[in-house]
C-alpha positions in Angstrom: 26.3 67.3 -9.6 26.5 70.7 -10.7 27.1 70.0 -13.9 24.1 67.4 -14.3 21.7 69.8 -12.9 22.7 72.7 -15.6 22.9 70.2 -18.3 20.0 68.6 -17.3 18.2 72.2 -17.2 19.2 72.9 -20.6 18.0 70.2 -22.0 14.5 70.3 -20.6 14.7 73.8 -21.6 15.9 73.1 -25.4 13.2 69.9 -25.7 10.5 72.4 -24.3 11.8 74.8 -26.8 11.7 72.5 -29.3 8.4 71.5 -28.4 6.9 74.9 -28.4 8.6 76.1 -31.6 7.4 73.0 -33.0 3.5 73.2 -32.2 3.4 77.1 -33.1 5.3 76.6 -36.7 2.3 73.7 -36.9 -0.8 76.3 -36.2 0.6 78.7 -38.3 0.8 76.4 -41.2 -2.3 75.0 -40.5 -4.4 78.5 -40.5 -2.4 79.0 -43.8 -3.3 75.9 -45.6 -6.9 76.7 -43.7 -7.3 80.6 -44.8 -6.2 78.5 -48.7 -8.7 75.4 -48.1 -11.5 77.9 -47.6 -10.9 79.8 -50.2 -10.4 76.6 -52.7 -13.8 75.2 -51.4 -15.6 78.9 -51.6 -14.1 78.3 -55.8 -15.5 75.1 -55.8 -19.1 75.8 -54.3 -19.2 79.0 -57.1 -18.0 76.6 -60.2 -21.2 73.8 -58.5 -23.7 76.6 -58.5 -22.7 77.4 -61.7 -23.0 74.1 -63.1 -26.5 73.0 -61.4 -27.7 76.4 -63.0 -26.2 75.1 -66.3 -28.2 72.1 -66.4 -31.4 73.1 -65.2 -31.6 76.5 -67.6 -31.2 75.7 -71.2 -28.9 77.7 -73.0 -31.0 78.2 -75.9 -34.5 78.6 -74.5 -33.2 80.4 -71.2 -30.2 82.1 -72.5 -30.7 85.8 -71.1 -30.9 84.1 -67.4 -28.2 81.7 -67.5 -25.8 84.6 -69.0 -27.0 86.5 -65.8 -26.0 83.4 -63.5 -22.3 83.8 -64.9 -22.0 87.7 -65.3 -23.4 87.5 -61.8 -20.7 85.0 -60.4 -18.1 87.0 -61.4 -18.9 90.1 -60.8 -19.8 89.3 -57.4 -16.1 88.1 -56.3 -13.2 91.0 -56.8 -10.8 87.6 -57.6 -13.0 86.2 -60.6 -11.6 87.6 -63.8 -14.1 85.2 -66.2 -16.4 82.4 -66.1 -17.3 81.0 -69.5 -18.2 77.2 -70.5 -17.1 75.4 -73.2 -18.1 73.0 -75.8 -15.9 69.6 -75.8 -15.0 71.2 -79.3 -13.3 74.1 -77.7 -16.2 76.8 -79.0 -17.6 79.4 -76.7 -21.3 78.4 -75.5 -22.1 81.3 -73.0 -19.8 83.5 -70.1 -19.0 86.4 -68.5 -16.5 87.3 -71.7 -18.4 88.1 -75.2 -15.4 86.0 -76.8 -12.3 83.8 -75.7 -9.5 85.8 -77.5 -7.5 84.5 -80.4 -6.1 81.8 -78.2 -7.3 78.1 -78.7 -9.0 76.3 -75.3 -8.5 72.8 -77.0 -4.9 73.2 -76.5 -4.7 74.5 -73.1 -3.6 71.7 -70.5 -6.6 72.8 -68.1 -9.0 71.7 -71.3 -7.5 68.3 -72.0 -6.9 67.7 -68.3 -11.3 68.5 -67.5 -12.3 66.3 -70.1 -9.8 63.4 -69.5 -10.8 63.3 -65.5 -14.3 64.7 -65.3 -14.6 63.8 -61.9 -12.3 66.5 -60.5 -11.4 69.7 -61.1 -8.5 71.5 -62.3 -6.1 73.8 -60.9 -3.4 75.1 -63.2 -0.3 77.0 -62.4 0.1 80.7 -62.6 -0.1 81.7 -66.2 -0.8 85.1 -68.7 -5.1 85.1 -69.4 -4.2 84.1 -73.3 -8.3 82.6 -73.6 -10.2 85.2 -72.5 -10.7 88.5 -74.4 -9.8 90.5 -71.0 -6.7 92.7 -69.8 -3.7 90.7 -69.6 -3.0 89.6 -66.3 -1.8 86.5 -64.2 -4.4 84.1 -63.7 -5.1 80.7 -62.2 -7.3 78.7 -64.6 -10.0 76.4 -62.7 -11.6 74.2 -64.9 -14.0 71.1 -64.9 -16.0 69.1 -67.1 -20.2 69.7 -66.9 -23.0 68.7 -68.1 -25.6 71.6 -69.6 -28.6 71.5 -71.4 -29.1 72.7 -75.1 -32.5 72.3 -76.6 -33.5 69.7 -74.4 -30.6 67.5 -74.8 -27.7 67.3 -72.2 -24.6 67.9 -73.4 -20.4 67.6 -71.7 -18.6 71.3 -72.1 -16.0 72.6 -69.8 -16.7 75.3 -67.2 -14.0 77.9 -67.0 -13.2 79.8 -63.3 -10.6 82.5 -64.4 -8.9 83.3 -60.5 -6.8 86.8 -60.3 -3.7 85.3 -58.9 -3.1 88.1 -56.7 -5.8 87.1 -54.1 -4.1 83.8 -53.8 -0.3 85.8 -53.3 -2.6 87.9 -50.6 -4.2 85.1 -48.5 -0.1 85.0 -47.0 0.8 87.7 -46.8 -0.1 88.8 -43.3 1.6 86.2 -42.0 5.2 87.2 -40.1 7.6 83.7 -40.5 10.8 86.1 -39.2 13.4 87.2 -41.4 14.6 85.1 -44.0 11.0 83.0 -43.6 8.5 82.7 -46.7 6.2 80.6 -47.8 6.1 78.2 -50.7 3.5 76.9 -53.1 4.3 73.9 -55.2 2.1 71.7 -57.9 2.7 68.2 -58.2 5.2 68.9 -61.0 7.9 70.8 -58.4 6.8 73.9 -60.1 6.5 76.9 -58.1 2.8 78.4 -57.8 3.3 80.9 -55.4 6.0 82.6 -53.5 5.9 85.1 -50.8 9.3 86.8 -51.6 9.5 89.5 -53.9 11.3 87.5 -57.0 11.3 83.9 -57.5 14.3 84.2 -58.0 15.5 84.9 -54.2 14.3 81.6 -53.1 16.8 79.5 -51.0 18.2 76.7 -53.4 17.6 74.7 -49.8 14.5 75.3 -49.9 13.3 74.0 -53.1 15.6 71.1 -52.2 13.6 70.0 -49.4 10.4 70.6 -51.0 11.5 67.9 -53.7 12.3 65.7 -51.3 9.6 65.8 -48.9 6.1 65.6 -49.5 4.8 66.0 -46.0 5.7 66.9 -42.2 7.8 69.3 -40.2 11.2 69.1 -39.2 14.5 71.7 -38.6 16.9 72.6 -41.5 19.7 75.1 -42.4 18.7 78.0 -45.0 20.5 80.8 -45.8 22.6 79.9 -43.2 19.9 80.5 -40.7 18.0 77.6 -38.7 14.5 77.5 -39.6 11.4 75.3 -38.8 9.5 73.7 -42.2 6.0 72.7 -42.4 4.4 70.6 -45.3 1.2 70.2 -46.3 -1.0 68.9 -49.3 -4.2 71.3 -50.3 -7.1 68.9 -51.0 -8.8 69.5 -54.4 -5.4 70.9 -56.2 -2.2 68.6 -55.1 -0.7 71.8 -54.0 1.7 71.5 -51.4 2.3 75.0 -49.2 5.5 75.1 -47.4 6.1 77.2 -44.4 9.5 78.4 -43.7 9.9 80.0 -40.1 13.2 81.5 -38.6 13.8 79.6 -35.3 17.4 81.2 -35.0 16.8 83.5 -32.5 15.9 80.5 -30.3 19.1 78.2 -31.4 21.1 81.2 -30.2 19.0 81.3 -27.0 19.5 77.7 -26.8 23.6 78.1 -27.4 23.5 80.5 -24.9 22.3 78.5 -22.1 24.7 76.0 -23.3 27.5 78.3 -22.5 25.8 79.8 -19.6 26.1 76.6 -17.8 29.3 75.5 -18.7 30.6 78.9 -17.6 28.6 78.6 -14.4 29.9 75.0 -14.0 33.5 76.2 -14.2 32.7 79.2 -11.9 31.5 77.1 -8.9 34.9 74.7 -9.0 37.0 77.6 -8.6 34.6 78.8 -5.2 33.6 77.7 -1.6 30.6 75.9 -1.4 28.6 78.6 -0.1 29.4 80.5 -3.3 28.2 77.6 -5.2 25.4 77.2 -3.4 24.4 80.7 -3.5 24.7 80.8 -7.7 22.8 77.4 -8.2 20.0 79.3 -6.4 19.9 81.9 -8.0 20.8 80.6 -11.5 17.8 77.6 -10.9 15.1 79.8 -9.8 15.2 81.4 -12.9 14.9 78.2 -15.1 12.4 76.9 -12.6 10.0 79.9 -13.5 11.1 80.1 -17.2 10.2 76.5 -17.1 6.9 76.2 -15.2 6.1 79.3 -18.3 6.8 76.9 -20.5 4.7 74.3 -19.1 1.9 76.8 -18.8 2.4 77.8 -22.4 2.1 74.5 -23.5 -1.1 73.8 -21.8 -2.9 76.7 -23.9 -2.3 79.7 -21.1 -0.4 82.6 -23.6 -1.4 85.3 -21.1 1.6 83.6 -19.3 4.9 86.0 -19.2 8.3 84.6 -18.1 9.7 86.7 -15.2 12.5 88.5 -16.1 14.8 88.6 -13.1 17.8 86.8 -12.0 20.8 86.5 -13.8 21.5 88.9 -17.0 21.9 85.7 -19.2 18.4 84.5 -18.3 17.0 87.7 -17.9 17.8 88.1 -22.0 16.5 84.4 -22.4 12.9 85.2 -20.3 12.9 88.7 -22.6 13.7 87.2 -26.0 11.4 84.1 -25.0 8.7 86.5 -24.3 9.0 88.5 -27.4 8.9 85.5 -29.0 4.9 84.9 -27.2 4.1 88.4 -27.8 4.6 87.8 -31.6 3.0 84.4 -31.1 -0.1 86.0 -29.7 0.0 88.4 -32.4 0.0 86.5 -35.2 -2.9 84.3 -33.8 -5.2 86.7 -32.6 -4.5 88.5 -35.9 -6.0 85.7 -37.8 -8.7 85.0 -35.7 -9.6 88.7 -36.3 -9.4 88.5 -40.2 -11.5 84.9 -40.5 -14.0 86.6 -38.3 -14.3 89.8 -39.9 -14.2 87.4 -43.5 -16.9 85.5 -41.8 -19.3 88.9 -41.1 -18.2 90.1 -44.6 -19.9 86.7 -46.3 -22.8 86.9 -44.3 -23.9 90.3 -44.7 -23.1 89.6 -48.4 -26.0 86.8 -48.1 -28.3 89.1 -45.8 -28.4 91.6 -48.2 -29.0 89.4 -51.2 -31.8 89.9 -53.2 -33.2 86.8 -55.2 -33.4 87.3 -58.6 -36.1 84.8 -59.8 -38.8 86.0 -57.0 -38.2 89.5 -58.7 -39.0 88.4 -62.3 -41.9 86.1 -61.2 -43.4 89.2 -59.4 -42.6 91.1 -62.1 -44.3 89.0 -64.5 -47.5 88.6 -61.9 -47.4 92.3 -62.9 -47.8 92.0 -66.4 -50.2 89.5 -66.6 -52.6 91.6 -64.2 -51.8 94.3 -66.1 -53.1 92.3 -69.5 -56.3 91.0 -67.7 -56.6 94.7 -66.6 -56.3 94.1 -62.9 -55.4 98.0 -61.9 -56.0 97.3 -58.5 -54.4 94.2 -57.9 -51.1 95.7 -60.0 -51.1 99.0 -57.1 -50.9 97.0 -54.6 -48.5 94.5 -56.2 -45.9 97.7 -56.9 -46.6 99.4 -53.8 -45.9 96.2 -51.9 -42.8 95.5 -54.1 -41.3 98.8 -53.2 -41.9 98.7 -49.6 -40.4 95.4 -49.8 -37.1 96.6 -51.4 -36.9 99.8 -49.1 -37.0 97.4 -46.1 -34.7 94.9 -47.5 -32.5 97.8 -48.0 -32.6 99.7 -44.7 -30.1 102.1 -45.3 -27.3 99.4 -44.9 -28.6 98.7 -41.4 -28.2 95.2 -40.3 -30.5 95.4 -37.4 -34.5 96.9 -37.8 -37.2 97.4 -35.7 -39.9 94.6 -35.3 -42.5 96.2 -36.8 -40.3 96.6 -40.0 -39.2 93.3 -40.2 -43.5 92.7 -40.0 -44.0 95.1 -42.7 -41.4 93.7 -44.6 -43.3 90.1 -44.2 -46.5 91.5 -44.8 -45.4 92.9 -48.4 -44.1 89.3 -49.5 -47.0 88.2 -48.6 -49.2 90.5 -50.4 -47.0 89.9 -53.3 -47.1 86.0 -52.6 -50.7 85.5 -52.2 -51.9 87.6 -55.7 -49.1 85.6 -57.7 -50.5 82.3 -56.3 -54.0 83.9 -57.0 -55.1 83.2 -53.3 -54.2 79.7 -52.8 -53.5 80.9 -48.9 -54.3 83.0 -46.6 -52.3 84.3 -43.9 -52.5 85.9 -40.6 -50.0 88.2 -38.5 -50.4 87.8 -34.7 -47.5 90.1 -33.4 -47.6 91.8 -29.4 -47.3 95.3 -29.4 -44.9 95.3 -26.2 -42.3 93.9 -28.6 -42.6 96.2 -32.0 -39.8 98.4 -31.1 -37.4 96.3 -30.2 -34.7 95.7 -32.5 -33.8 92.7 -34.4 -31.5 90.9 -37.3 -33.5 91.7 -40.2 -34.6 89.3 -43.3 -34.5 86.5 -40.6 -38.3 85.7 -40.8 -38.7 85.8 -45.3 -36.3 82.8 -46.2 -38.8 80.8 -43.6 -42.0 82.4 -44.7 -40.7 81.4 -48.1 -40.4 77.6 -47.5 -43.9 77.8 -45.9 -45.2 79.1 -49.1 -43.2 77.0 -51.6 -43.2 73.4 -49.3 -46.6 74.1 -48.1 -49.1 74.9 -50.7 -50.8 72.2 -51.9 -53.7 71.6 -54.2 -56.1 73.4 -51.4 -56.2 76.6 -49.4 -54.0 76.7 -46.2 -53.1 79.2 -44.0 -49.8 80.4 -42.6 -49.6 82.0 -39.6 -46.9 84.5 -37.9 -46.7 85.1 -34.3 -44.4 86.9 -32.3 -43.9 87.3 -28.2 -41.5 87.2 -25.3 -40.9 83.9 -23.4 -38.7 84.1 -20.7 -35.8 85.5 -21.9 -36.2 84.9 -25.4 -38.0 87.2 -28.3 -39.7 84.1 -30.1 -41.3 83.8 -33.5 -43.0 81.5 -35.1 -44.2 80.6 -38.7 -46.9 78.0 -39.2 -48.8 76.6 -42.2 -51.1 74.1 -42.4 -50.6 71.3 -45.3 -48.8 68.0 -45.6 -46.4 68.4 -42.8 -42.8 66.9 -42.0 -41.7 63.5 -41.0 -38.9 62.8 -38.7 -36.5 62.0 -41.2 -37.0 65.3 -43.0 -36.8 67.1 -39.7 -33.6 65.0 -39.4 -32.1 66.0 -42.5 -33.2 69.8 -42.3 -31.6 70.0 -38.6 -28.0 68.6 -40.5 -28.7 71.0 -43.2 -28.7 73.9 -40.9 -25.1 72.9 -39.5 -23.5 72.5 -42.6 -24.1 68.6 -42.9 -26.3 68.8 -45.7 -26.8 70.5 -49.1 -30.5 71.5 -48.8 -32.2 74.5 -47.1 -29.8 77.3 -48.3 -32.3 80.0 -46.9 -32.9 78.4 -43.7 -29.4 77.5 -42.9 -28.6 80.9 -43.9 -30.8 82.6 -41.2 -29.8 79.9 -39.0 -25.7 80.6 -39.5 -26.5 84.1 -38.5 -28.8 84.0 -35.7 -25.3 82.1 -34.4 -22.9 84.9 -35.3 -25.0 87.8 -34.3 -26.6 86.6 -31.0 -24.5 83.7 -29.8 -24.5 80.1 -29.1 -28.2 80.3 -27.1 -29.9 81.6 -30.1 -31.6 78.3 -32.1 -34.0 77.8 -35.3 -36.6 74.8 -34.0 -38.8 72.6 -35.9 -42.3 70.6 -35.3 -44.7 69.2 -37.1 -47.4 67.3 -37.4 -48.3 65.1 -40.5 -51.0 66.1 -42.6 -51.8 69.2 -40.4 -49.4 71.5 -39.6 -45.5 72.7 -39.4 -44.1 75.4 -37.4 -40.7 76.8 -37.7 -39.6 79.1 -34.1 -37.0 81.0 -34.0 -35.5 82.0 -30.6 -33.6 85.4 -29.5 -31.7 85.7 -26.3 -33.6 89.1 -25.1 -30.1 89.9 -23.0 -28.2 89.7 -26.5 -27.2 93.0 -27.5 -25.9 92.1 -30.9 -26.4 95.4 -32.5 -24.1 97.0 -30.2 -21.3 94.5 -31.2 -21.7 95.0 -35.4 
C-alpha cells in the first residue's frame, strides 16, 4: 500500500509538474511571439501610412512634403535605417537616402518577391544594407508593392522599410530560458533569422533538427544533454517561426529525486514496525499534500502561493527548488508586463506630444496671405496665437497642465482656426472658475475641437461651443457645434474606431486611448447628436484619479 501511495504521489506530482512547466514555457513564448507581433504590425502600420501618403501627394507637384513624410518615418523610429520607394524599373523615386548605392534593387529577392505578390509584404532574412547609400550594417529589408501618384497618373513602385536588425535581436533578449535555453528564429526556407546565442554557430544540432521537423506546438526533448521544454510558433505577416528553448532539467532531477525518495522510503518502512511506518508516511505525505495543494493553487493563477518548506530534507529541497523556480516565474512575467507598459506610455506620450505638420503650414500660409492683403492686425494675432499655442503644446515636457492652460491652449487654435476659415464660425468658451486650477492630461480637448471644425463647417456660420464643470465625481467637458450632425451608424462606427475596431478617427481614438491609460477604466469619451442641429463630444474625468501622481 505503501508503495502505491508514494508512486501514486509522484506521479501526481511529475503530471502537475508537467503541467505547470508546460503552461509557463507556453506564456513565455507567447509574450515573445507577442512583444515580435507588435512590433511586426507597428512596421506594417508605418509602411501603410507611408503608402496612403504616397498616393494622395504627388511626387512631382508635392515633392518637398512627401520627402518630409519619409525623412519623417524614419527618423522618428531609432530601428528604421531607410525608407525609399521604387519604380517597378528598379530607379529611385523619392526616400529618406539621396541614392540607393551602387547595388541594383531589381535583383534583390525582396524586389522580385513585392512585385510578384503585391498583396503582402515582404520580410527578408538578415542581410549587409548593399541598396542604400548608408553605413554598412545588418538589416532586415521590408518591402511591398504600392501604388503612388506622378503627375496625376497612378503608378506600381515598391516601398522599401530598411529594419536595423539589432532591435529585432533585442526584443529577446530579457528573456531568462535557463542555461543552455535560447531562442530561435527561422524563415520558411530553415534559415536562421535570428539567434539568441552569441554565434550561430553554438546552436544545438538538436535544435535545428526539431525545428525542421516541426512546424508547430510544444513538447519535451534532449539538448545538449539537458532536458528542455520547446515551443513553436508562426509570426503572422512574415512565415517566421520563433522557437523557445527552456531548460526543464532542474525539474527532471527534482522529479528523479522523488522517484528515489520513495523507493528508498518504501524499502525503509519493510525493514520497520508499523508504528515507524506509520510515523514516516505522515510525515513524508504532509509534505506532498502541501507541495501539492501549491501546485493546485499555482495552477489556478494564485503565484503569491509559496510551498512550505518543512518536513523531510528531500522535500524540503523539492518545496525550495520548486519555489525558486515561481520566484523566477514571477520574475520573468511581471518583468514583461513592466516593459509593454512602460513601451505602451513611451508610444503615447510620443503621440501627445506630436505636433501636426499640415495645420502648421496652413497657418503659416494664412500668414502670408494676410500678410499680402496687408492684414497687420489679423497676422499679430495669428503669430501671437501660434506661439502661445506651441509654448502650451510644449509645457516644459509636462504631461499634465492646469485647466486654464489647456483653455488657453484651445482658445489659440481657435483664434488661428477661425481667421484661416475667414470667420465661417464662431465659438464660445463657457469654463467654471472652481475648476481652472485643477490639473489635467493636456492636448485632450484640440484633436476634438479639431473634428468640430473640420466635420462641422458647412456652407453657413455655426458655432462651437466649450464647456467645462464638475458632475459628481467627474471633471466633464464638452465640445458642441452646430451643423449637419451624426447618425447612429456614424456614432456606431466612431465608438469601434475609439477601441481599435476601426481605421478612422486617429485623433479621437488617440485622446480616447489615453484618457484609459492615464485615469483608468471609469474615464470615457461620449457622443450625441442630433441631425441637422447639433453634436457634442464629452469627455469624463474621474475627479478621485490622481494620474499625475502615477507618471
Amino acid at each position: 500500500m505503501l508503495l502505491v501511495t508514494s508512486a501514486t504521489y509522484s506521479y501526481v506530482f511529475s503530471v502537475r509538474a508537467d503541467a505547470l512547466v508546460e503552461r509557463q514555457s507556453r506564456e513565455l513564448n507567447k509574450q515573445i511571439v507577442l512583444n515580435y507581433e507588435n512590433y511586426i504590425n507597428s512596421v506594417i502600420e508605418t509602411a501603410n501610412s507611408i503608402q496612403a501618403a504616397s498616393l494622395n501627394l504627388d511626387v512631382t507637384r508635392e515633392y518637398g512634403r512627401l520627402q518630409e513624410v519619409y525623412r519623417f518615418n524614419a527618423e522618428i523610429k531609432k530601428d528604421v535605417v531607410a525608407v525609399i520607394l521604387l519604380r517597378d524599373s528598379g530607379e529611385l523615386v523619392l526616400g529618406s537616402v539621396a541614392d540607393i548605392g551602387a547595388g541594383s534593387p531589381v535583383d534583390e529577392i525582396w524586389f522580385k518577391t513585392a512585385l510578384q505578390k503585391r498583396e503582402i509584404f515582404y520580410f527578408s532574412a538578415p542581410h549587409m544594407n548593399s541598396i542604400t547609400a548608408q553605413r554598412k550594417e545588418e538589416v532586415i529589408s521590408v518591402s511591398k508593392a504600392v501604388e503612388y501618384s506622378e503627375n496625376g497618373v497612378k503608378k506600381v513602385g515598391v516601398l522599401l522599410i530598411e529594419l536595423n536588425f539589432r532591435t529585432i535581436g533585442g526584443l529577446a533578449d530579457k528573456m531568462n530560458l535557463g542555461v543552455g535555453g535560447h531562442i530561435l528564429i527561422v524563415n520558411d526556407d530553415d534559415s536562421i533569422v535570428y539567434s539568441s546565442l552569441p554565434q550561430y554557430g553554438r546552436i544545438p544540432s538538436e535544435s535545428m533538427a526539431i525545428t525542421k521537423q516541426r512546424y508547430f506546438g510544444g513538447f519535451k526533448a534532449k539538448i545538449a544533454h539537458n532536458e528542455m521544454y520547446v515551443n513553436i510558433n508562426t509570426l503572422s505577416h512574415t512565415r517566421w517561426r520563433i522557437v523557445s528553448v527552456t531548460n526543464i532539467d532542474d525539474i527532471a532531477k527534482t522529479k528523479r529525486q522523488m522517484v528515489a525518495l520513495s523507493v528508498f522510503i518504501f524499502l525503509l518502512s519493510l525493514a520497520g514496525a508499523a508504528s515507524v511506518d506509520y510515523l514516516i508516511s505522515i510525515r513524508i505525505s504532509r509534505p506532498l499534500n502541501q507541495l501539492q495543494e501549491t501546485i493546485t493553487s499555482i495552477e489556478s493563477g494564485n503565484f503569491l502561493t509559496k510551498a512550505k518548506t518543512s518536513g523531510q530534507k528531500e522535500v524540503v529541497l523539492l518545496a525550495k527548488s520548486f519555489n525558486n523556480m515561481i520566484d523566477e516565474i514571477r520574475s520573468l512575467m511581471d518583468r514583461v508586463v513592466a516593459e509593454q507598459r512602460d513601451k505602451r506610455k513611451t508610444e503615447l506620450r510620443a503621440l501627445q506630444n506630436q505636433i501636426n505638420p499640415h495645420f502648421l503650414y496652413n497657418t503659416l500660409d494664412s500668414i502670408v496671405w494676410l500678410a499680402e492683403n496687408q492684414r497687420t492686425r489679423d497676422v499679430i494675432t495669428t503669430v501671437i496665437a501660434l506661439a502661445r499655442f506651441f509654448r502650451i503644446s510644449i509645457s516644459k515636457g509636462e504631461i499634465f497642465i492646469p485647466v486654464r492652460d489647456e483653455i488657453e491652449h484651445i482658445s489659440n487654435y481657435l483664434t488661428i482656426q477661425k481667421i484661416r476659415y475667414i470667420n465661417r464660425f464662431e465659438y464660445v468658451i463657457e469654463i467654471d472658475e472652481g475648476i481652472l486650477d485643477l490639473k489635467v492630461m493636456k492636448l485632450m480637448l484640440q484633436p476634438i475641437v479639431e473634428n468640430a471644425i473640420y466635420h462641422g463647417i458647412g456652407d453657413e456660420s455655426e458655432i462651437i461651443t466649450i464647456r467645462g464643470y464638475r458632475d459628481g465625481a467627474f471633471l466633464v467637458f464638452e465640445v458642441e457645434n452646430t451643423g449637419y450632425g451624426l447618425t447612429e451608424d456614424k456614432i456606431r462606427e466612431i465608438y469601434e474606431g475609439l477601441k481599435g475596431d476601426g481605421n478612422k478617427g486617429v485623433g479621437i481614438r488617440n485622446v480616447y486611448q489615453r484618457l484609459k491609460i492615464y485615469y483608468g477604466e471609469e474615464a470615457d469619451i461620449r457622443i450625441k447628436s442630433v441631425l441637422d442641429e447639433r453634436t457634442t463630444v464629452s469627455l469624463l474625468i474621474p475627479l478621485e484619479a490622481r494620474a499625475e501622481r502615477e507618471w
